[in-house]
C-alpha positions as CSV (number, residue, x, y, z in Angstrom):
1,X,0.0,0.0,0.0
2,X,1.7,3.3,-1.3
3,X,2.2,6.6,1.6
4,X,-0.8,8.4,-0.5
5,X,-3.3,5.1,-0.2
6,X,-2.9,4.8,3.5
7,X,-2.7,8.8,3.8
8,X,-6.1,8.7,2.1
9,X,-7.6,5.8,3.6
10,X,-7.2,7.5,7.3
11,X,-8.2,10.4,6.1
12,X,-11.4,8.7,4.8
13,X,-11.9,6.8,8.1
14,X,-11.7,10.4,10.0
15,X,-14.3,12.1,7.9
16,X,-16.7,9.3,8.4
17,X,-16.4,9.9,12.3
18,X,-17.1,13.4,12.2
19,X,-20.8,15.2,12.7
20,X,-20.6,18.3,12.2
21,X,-19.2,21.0,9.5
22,X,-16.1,22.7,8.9
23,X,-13.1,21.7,9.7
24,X,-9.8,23.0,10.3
25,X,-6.6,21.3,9.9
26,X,-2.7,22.0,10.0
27,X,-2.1,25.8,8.2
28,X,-6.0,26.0,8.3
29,X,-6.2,29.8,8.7
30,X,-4.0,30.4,5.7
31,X,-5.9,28.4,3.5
32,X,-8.7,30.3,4.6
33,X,-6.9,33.3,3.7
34,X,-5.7,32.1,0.5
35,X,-9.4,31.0,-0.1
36,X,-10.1,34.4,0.4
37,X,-7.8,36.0,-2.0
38,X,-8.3,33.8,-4.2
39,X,-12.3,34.5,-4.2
40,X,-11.3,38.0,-4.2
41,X,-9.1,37.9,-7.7
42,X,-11.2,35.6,-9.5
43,X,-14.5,37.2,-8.9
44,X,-14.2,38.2,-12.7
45,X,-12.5,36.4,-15.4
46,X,-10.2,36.0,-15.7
47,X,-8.5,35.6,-12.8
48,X,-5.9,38.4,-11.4
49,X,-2.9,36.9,-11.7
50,X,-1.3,34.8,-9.2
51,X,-4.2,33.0,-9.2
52,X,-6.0,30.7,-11.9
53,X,-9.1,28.4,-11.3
54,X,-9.7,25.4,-13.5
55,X,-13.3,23.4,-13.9
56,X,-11.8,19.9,-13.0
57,X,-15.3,17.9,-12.0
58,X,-18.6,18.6,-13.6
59,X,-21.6,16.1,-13.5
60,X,-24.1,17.1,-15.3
61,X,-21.2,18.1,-18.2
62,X,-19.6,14.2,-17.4
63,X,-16.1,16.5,-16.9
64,X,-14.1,14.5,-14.5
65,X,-9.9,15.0,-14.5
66,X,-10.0,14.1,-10.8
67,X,-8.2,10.8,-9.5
68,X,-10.3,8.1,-8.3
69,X,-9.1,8.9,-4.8
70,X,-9.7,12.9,-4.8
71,X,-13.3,12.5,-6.1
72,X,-14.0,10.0,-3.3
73,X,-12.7,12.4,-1.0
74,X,-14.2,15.4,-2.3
75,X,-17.5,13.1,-2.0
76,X,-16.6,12.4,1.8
77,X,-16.1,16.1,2.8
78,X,-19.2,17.1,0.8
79,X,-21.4,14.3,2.7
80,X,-19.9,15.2,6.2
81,X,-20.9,19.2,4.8
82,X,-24.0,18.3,4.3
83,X,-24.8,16.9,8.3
84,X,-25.9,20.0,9.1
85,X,-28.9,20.4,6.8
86,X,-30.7,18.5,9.8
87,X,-30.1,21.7,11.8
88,X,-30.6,24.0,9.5
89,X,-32.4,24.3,6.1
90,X,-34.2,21.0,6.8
91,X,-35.8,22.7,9.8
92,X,-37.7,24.4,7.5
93,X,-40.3,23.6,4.8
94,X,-37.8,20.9,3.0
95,X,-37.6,16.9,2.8
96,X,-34.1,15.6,1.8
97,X,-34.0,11.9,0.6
98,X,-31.0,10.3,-1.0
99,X,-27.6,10.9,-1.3
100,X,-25.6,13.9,-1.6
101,X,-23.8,13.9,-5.0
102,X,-20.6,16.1,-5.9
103,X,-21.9,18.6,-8.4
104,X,-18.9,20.1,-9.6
105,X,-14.9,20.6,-8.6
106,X,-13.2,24.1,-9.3
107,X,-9.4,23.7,-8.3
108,X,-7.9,27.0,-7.8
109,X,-4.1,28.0,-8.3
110,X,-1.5,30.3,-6.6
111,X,1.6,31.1,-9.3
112,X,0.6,27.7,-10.9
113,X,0.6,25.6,-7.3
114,X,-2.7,23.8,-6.7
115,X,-4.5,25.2,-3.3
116,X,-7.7,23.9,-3.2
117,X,-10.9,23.1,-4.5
118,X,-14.4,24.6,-4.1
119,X,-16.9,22.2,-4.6
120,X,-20.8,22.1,-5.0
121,X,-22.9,18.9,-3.7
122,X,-26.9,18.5,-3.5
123,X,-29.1,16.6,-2.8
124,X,-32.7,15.1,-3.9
125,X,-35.3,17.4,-1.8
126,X,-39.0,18.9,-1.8
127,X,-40.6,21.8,-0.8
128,X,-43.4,20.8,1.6
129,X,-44.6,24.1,2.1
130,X,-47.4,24.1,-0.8
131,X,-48.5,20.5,-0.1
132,X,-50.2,18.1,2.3
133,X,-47.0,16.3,3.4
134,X,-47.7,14.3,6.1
135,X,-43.9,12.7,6.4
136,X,-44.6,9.8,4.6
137,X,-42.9,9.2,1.6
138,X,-46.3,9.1,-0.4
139,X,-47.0,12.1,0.3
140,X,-44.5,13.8,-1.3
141,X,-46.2,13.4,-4.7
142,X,-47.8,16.6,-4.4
143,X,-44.8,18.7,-3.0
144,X,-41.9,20.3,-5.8
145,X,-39.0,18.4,-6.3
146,X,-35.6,20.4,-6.5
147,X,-32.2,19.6,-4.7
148,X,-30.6,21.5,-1.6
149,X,-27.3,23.0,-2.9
150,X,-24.6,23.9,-1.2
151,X,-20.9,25.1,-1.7
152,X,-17.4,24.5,0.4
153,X,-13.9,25.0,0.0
154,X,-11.6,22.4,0.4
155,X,-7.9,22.5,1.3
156,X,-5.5,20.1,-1.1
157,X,-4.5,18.0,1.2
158,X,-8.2,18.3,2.6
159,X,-7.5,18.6,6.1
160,X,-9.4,21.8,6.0
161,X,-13.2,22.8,4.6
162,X,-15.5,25.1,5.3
163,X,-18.8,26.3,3.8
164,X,-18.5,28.9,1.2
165,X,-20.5,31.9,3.1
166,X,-21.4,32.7,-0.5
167,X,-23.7,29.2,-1.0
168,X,-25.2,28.2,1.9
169,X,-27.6,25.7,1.3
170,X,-30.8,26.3,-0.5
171,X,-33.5,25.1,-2.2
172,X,-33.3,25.3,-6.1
173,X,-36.2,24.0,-8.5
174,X,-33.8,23.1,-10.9
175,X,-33.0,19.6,-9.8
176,X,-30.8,18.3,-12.5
């Protein structure tokens, strides 16, 4: 088993035991920082140089030049992310079933060095607001369908994530 297998594999193995969002690893405030500047330079294409973004995972486009491993961990941290729907938009007027699927994988670049990734995940989910749920899943026959979407940044060695404050998690109608 290579270093990067067993580095993953733990890694895997820790995400799975955590409940709750967020998290912050070694050098976790400069990636925070960098995540920052690099939110802040890219807000308009292109990017102000030193930084550079990349689409590198796209679903709905079948776009995928992740690794095997990356995607599953991008999955991981995306699932854990998505924990605290139960305490938050799902307190509301939304039923979430299924499971959350990576959406799409930007990886952004300082002077060329890859130094992180800012993902969006969903999930299958209805708006029981204008119908007679009554939290069976029959029920929901009458209720829009739409997916909870949600966006996080995510270190590269993804020891640190944290929501993106610009995409919480919300509702959208278009459930592709």
């Amino acid at each position: 088993m290579s270093f990067k297998t067993a580095l993953m594999a733990l890694f895997g193995i820790c995400l799975t035991s955590l409940a709750f969002a967020d998290q912050m690893g070694p050098n976790g405030d400069k990636f925070y920082e960098e995540a920052a500047h690099y939110e802040n330079a890219c807000k308009e294409e292109p990017c102000k140089a030193p930084y550079a973004e990349q689409v590198v995972y796209n679903q709905r486009n079948k776009l995928n030049k992740l690794s095997a491993e990356t995607k599953e961990v991008l999955r991981k941290v995306a699932s854990v992310q998505a924990q605290v729907w139960g305490d938050t938009i799902l307190e509301g007027d939304y039923y979430a079933s299924g499971r959350v699927r990576l959406d799409s994988v930007l990886a952004f670049y300082k002077d060329n060095q890859l130094i992180g990734y800012k993902i969006q995940y969903s999930e299958k989910a209805w708006y029981t607001g204008d119908c007679d749920f009554n939290g069976s899943r029959d029920s929901l026959k009458g209720c829009k369908e739409g997916r909870i979407v949600e966006g996080s940044y995510v270190s590269s060695d993804a020891q640190t994530f944290f929501s993106d404050e610009e995409r919480y998690a919300e509702f959208s109608f278009d459930g592709n």
